[in-house]
C-alpha positions in Angstrom: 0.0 0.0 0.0 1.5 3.6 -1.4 1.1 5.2 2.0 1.5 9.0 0.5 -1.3 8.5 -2.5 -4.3 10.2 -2.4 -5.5 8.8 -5.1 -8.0 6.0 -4.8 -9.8 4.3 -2.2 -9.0 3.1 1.5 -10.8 1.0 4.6 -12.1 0.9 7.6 -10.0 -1.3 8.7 -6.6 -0.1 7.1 -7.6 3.1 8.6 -8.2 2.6 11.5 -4.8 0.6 11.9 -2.9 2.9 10.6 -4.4 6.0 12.3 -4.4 4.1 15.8 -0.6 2.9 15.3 0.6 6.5 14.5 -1.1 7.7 17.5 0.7 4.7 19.8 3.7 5.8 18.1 3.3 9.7 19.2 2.4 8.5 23.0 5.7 6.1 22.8 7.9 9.5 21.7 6.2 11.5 23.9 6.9 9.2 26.7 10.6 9.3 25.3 11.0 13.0 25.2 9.6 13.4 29.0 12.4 10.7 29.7 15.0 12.8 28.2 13.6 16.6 29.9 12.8 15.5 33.4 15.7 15.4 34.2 16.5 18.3 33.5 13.7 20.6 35.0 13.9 21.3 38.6 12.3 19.5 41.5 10.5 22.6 42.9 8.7 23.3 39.8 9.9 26.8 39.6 10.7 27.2 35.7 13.4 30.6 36.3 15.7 27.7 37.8 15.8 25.5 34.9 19.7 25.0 33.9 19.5 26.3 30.0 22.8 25.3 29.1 22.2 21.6 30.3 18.4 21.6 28.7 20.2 22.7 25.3 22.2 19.6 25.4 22.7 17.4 22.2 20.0 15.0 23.6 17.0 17.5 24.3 17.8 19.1 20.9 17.6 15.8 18.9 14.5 14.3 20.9 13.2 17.4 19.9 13.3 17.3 16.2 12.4 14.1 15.5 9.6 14.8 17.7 9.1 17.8 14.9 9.9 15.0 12.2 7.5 12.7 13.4 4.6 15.5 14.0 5.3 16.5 10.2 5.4 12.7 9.1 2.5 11.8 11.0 0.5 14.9 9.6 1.1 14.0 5.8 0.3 10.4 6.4 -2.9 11.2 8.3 -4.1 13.8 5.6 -3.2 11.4 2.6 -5.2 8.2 4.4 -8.3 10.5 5.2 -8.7 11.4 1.6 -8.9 8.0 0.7 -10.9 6.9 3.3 -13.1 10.6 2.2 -12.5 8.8 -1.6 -14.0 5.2 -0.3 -17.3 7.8 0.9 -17.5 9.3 -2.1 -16.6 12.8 -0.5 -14.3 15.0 -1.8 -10.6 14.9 -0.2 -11.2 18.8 0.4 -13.4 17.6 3.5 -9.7 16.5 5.2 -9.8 20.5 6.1 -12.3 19.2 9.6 -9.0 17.3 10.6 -8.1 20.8 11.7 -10.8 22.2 13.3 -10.7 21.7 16.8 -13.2 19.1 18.4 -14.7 18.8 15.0 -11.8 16.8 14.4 -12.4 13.5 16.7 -15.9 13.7 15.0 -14.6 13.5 11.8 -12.1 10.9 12.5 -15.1 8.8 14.2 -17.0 9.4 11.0 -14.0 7.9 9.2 -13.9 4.7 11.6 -17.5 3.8 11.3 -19.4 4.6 8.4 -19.2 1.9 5.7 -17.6 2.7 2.1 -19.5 3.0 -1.0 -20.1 -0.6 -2.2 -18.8 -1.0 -5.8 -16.8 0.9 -7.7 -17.2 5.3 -7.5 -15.7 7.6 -9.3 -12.8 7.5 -7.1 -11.8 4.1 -7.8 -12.7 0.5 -7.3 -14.3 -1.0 -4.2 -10.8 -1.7 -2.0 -13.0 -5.2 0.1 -13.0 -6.3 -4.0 -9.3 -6.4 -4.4 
């Protein structure tokens, strides 16, 4: 499967997987990054006493941007697999835009999970169960 095509037609299922295993993959970073800046911040909470020339270390700078790397990543893959799972609706991939609208966007993704594709071919593409 061409991960980065928005051409064509995609899932429930594929979907889902996809969209669930790239959110596990953000928590598992996350958790990674608060590994690498605990340390780092002080034990009274009291930001003003945070050591900048330790927190701009090699390690906090590179957990950093491939936390940026994978937000990017994650982003491009998410819009692309919307579109297709918009394409398998029959919607136009224009209605990936709700991904960005705050709250509207769980709805939308929910709306992705559970409504069925078109059944058939559309005029995006063949039916992807019939392949």
């Amino acid at each position: 499967m061409k991960l980065l095509e928005t051409e064509g037609r995609i899932n429930r299922a594929p979907y889902i997987g996809y969209t669930i295993g790239m959110n596990v993959a953000a928590i598992i970073l996350f958790i990674a990054m608060l590994v690498v800046l605990i340390p780092f911040l002080p034990a009274d909470g009291d930001i003003d006493d945070i050591d900048m020339a330790a927190f701009e270390s090699t390690a906090v700078l590179a957990i950093c941007v491939v936390m940026l790397l994978f937000f990017v990543i994650s982003t491009i893959l998410y819009v692309t697999l919307s579109i297709r799972r918009l394409h398998d609706l029959e919607k136009d991939g224009m209605f990936v835009l709700l991904a960005f609208v705050p709250t509207v966007n769980f709805i939308f993704w929910l709306y992705l999970c559970l409504v069925k594709g078109t059944d058939g071919s559309n005029q995006y593409g063949e039916d992807p169960l019939r392949n």
